[in-house]
N, C-alpha and C positions, 0 to 999 in steps of 0.2 A: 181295057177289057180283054185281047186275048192272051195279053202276060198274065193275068187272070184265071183265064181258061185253060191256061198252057201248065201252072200253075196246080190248079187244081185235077189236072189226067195225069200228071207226073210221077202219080202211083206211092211215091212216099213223102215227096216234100211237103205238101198241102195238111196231111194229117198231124206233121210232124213238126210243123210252123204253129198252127193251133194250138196242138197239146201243150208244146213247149212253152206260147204263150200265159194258155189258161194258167199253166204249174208254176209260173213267176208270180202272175197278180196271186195266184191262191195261197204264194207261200211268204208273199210281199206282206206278212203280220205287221205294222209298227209298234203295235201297242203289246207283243206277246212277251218281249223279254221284260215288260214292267208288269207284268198280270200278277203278281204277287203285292208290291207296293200299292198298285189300285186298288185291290181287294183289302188289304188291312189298314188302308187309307183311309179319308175323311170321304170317296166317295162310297163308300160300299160299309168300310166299318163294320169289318170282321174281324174279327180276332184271329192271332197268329196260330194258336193252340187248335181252334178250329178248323181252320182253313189247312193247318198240316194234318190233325187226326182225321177230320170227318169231309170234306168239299172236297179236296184232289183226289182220296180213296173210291170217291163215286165215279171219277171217269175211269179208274180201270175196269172195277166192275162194268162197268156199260161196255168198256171196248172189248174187255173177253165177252158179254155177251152175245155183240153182236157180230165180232170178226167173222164168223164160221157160217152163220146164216147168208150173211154178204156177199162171202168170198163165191156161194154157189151161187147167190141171186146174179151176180156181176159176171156170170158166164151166160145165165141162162136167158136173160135181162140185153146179153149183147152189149155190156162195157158202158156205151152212153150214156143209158138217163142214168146210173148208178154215176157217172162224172159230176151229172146235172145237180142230183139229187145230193152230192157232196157241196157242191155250189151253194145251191140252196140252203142247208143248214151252216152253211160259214157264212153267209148272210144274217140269219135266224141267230146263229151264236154272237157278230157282235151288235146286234138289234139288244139282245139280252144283255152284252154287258153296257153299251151306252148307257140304257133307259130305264133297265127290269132294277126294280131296289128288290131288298132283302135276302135274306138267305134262301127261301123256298126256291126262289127266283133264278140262284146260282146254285143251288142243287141241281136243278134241271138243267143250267146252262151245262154242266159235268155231262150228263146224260146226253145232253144235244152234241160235243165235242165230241163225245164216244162214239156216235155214228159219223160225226168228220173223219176222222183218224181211222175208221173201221173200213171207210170207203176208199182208202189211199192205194188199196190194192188195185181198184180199176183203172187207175192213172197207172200202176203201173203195165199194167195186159192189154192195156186197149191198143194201142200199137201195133203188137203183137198180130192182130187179127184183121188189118187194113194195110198192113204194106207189104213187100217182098221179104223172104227169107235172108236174102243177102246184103239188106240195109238194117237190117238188123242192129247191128254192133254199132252204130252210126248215131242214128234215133235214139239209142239209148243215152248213148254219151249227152245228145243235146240235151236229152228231156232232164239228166242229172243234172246237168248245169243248169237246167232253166231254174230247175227248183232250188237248188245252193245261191245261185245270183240273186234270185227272190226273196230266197231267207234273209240272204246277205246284204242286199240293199234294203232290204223292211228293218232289220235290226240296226244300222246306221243311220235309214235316216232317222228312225224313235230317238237315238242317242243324239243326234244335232239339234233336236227339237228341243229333247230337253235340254242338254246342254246350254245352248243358245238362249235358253229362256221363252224361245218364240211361243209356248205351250203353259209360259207361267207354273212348270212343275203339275200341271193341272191333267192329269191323266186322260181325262174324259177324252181330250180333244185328237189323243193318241189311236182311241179305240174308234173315236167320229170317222178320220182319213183312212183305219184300216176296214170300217164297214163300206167309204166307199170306193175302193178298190178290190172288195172280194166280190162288193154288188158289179164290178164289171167282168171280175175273172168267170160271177154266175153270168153273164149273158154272153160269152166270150165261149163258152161249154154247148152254147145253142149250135154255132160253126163248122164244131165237129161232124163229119160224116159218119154214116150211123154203117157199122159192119155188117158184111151179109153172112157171117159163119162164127163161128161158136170154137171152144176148145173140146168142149166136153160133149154138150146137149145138141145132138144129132140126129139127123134119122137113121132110123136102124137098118135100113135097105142101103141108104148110102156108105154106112159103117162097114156093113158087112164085104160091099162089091170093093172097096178100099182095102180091108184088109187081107185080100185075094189078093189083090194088084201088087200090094207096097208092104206088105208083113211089121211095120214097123212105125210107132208113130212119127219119129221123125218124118220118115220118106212121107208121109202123107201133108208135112208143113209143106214139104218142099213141093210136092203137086199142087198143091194152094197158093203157093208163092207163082210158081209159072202160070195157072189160070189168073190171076191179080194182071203179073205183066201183059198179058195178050190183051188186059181189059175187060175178058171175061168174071162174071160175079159166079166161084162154084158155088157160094151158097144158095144160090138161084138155081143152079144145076140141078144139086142135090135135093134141094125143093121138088124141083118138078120130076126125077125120076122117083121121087118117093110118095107120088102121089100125091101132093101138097101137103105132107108130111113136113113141118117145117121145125125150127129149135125150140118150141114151146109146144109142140106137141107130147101125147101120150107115149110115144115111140121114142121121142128124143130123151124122154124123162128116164125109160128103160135101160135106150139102150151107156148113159152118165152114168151108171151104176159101175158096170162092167171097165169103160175107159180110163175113171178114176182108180179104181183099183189097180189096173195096168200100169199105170203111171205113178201109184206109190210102191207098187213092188222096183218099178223102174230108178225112183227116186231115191230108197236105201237099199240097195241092190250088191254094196258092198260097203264094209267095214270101214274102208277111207273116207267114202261119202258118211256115213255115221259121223263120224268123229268130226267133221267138220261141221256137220248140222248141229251135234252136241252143244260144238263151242258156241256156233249159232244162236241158238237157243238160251242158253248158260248167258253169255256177255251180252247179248240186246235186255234181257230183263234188267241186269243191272242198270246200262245205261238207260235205260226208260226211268228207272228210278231214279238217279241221279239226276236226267234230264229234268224231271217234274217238280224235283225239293232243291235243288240247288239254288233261287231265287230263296227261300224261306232261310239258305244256311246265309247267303250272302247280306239277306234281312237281319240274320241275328248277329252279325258280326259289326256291321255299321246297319243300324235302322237310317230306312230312305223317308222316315220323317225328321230326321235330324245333319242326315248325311248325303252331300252328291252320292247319284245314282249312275253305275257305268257301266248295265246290265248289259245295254244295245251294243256297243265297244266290243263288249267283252265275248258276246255271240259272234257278231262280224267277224271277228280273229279270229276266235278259234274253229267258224268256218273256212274260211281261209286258209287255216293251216290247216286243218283237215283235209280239204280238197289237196292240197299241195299233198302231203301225208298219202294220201289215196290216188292221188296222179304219180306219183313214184312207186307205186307198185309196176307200172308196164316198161320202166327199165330195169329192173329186180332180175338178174338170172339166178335162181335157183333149181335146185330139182324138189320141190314143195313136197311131193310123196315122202321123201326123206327128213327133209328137215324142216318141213311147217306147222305138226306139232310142236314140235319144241323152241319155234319163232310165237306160236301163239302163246305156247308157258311162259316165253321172258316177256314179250308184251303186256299179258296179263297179271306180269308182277310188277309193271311198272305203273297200270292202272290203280293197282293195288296200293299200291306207293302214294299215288299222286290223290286217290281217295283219304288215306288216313291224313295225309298233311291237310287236305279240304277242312277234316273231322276236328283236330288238333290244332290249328293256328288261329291266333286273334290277331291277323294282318290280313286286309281285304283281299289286298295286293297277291299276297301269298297263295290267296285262295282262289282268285283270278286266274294265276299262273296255272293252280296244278288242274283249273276245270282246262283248261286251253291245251294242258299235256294229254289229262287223262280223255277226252274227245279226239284227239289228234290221234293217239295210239289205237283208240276203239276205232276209228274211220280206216285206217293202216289194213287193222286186222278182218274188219266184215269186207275190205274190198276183196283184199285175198282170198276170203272164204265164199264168198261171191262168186267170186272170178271161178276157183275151184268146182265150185257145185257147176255152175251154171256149162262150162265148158265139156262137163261129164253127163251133160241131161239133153234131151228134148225139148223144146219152149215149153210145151205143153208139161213135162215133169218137173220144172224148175218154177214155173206158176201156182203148181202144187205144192212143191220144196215151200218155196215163199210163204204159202199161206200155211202150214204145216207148222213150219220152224216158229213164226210171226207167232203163231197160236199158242204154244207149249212155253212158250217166248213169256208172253201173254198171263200166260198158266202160273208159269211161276214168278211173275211179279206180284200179281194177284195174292197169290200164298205169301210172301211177301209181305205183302199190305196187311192182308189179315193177321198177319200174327204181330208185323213191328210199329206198322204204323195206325192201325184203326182204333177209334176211342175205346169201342168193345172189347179187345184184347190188350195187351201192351200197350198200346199210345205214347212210345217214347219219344222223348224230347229231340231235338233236329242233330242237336249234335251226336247222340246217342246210336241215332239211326246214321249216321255215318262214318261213324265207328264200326257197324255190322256190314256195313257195304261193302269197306275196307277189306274186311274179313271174308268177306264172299267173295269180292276177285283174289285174293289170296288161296283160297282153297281152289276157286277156277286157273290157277297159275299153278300151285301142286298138282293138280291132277294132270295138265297137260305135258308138265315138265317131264313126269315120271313116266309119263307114254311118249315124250319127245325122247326122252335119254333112250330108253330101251328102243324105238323104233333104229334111233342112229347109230345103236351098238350091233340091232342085226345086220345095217346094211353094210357098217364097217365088217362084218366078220364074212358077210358075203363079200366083199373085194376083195378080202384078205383071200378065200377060200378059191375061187378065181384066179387071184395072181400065184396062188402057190400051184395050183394044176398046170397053172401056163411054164411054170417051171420045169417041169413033170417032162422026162423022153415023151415027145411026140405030143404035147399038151400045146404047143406055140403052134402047130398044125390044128389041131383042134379047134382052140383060140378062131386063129383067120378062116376056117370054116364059117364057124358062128357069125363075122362077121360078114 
């Protein structure tokens, strides 16, 4: 009991053992990398044509609806029950696919996943708002790993199940083990302590005597972070000088207007930050879509009612190498300002690459490989772009960044949908639609190439212009001034 106690006043361990917890069982799916073969399977008996035009199209729509509404509720809401209330419906989602028959039934389940996925923003901020500023970089690392090991052990062990036989190929029983392990990641989300302060939704007495003090939103994490260590709650502070003015008051609601604002002039505040939000934006649509229909291309290449199945395998890897891929960015020295456009243009041509052989090969194997490259490369590139944003921002502007990019992210898969894959418009066929994929990191690969080459040509012509002044009577005196 007081390893317990000790435990939980620890100021970051306690929230950061939870979280991590919840974000393993919540992403510990077994049954997710087979959700395509149960759905066109003898349980569900839908057809493939459908379930690519019209049943996956419904969860983007749902998740660009509800991203944005969320993203403010899970500030104003204080992170928590928005955790719960993700619990909750990943429960509710595989209730639906166990038990719910027919189609209306997975319509809705679309719509129920889109407030899953829509809610994955407060797992990433809650943290944020309950430990210190300088365990920051720590907590994050764990919480990613919770959720990689989680994916990665739910997608192997579905693969041994089936493999093995122990599931008789029988899906259902896939979707049984993973409803009851998100039913304990939902009672595991009860654990969490509930934050006493906000990024945004403040009192406006408290805002204002703050930005006297600290001019800066950073500076004021960092006053938050030292009231935390002493054990003092400022959201209790700020509470009571503002007259019990609290985060869900009229005042708070006010003075979110103004702070947000701040913090996205904050967030594209320069051309560099652009450009890397672009790519942001630009390569998560793609992989969101790739991620979503890749099972339907790996269906039509060997159908899993005729053919072993090695969807789970095949996620496990190329998480794996992914994490590895994105764990070798922090020995990378570069000077990124210079030359990580034009690292994003050659990776995004080999995305490019590794999509059209997806598009074009009738070898599973083949197609296996290039989803394991082109994930690998994507994981590569969003750390660095990550890494980038996040080191140039504020928590509070990089939460922003997040749900910003996330959105437009979002925005254009959507567009996307509607035009390539929805029954309404085009509704082309799987291969068809990954032939256009191809072509869209392609263009995503032109465009940065041609802003990498030109970036690296001014900075070579600035050294050049440098080392010839250094040459210059009196320029080598210059020079060592400078430095």
């Amino acid at each position: 009991m007081g390893y317990w106690a000790k435990l939980k006043s620890s100021g970051w361990a306690y929230p950061t053992i939870v979280l991590s917890i919840y974000g393993f069982l919540a992403n510990c799916r077994v049954a997710e990398p087979f959700l395509t073969p149960y759905l066109i399977g003898p349980n569900k008996n839908i057809s493939e044509e459908v379930v690519t035009n019209y049943l996956f199209p419904v969860w983007t729509y749902s998740y660009l609806a509800f991203l944005f509404p969320v993203f403010l509720l899970t500030d104003f809401l204080k992170y928590k029950p928005v955790i719960m209330v993700q619990g909750l419906f990943l429960v509710s989602n595989y209730l639906l696919l166990s038990f719910a028959p027919g189609l209306p039934a997975m319509t809705f389940l679309q719509v129920n996943f889109g407030i899953v996925t829509s809610t994955e923003v407060a797992y990433f901020s809650y943290i944020y708002s309950v430990i210190p500023l300088e365990s920051y970089q720590k907590a994050t690392s764990y919480l990613r790993s919770a959720m990689l090991t989680g994916y990665t052990f739910g997608a192997s062990l579905g693969q041994m199940l089936v493999s093995l036989g122990v599931t008789g190929v029988d899906y259902f029983y896939l979707n049984a083990v993973t409803l009851g392990i998100v039913c304990a990641a939902f009672l595991v989300s009860f654990w969490l302590p509930m934050p006493k302060r906000t990024m945004f939704f403040k009192p406006e007495e408290a805002v204002g005597s703050r930005s006297q003090k600290k001019g800066s939103v950073r500076n004021d994490r960092q006053r938050d972070s030292e009231a935390d260590k002493d054990g003092e709650s400022l959201g209790v502070e700020e509470t009571e000088h503002a007259g019990g003015a609290g985060c869900c008051s009229r005042e708070s609601v006010i003075t979110a207007g103004p702070l947000l604002w701040k913090s996205f002039k904050e967030s594209y505040s320069s051309r560099h930050l652009v450009y890397w939000s672009l790519w942001w934006a630009l390569a998560t649509a793609g992989y969101m879509q790739i991620f979503n229909y890749i099972q339907l291309k790996w269906d039509h290449i060997e159908p899993s009612a005729t053919s072993s199945v090695y969807n789970g395998a095949v996620e496990a890897v190329s998480s794996v190498v992914g994490a590895a891929a994105a764990f070798s960015v922090s020995f990378i020295r570069v000077t990124w300002a210079t030359w990580g456009e034009l690292t994003l243009g050659l990776f995004s041509a080999v995305c490019s690459g590794a999509v059209y052989l997806m598009a074009f090969t009738s070898s599973i194997w083949a197609c296996y490989a290039a989803y394991v490259l082109f994930k690998s490369c994507y994981m590569f590139l969003i750390t660095i772009t990550i890494f980038q944003i996040a080191s140039n921002l504020s928590m509070e502007c990089y939460a922003l960044t997040f749900g910003i990019n996330t959105f437009i992210a979002l925005l254009l898969q959507t567009i996307v949908t509607v035009i390539v894959v929805d029954e309404t418009a085009l509704g082309l066929d799987i291969v068809t639609q990954f032939i256009i994929y191809g072509s869209y990191y392609a263009a995503i690969s032109a465009l940065f190439l041609i802003r990498g080459i030109y970036t690296a040509c001014v900075h070579r012509r600035s050294v050049d212009q440098t080392e010839t002044r250094g040459k210059e009577p009196g320029g080598e005196m210059i020079s060592s001034e400078r430095f």
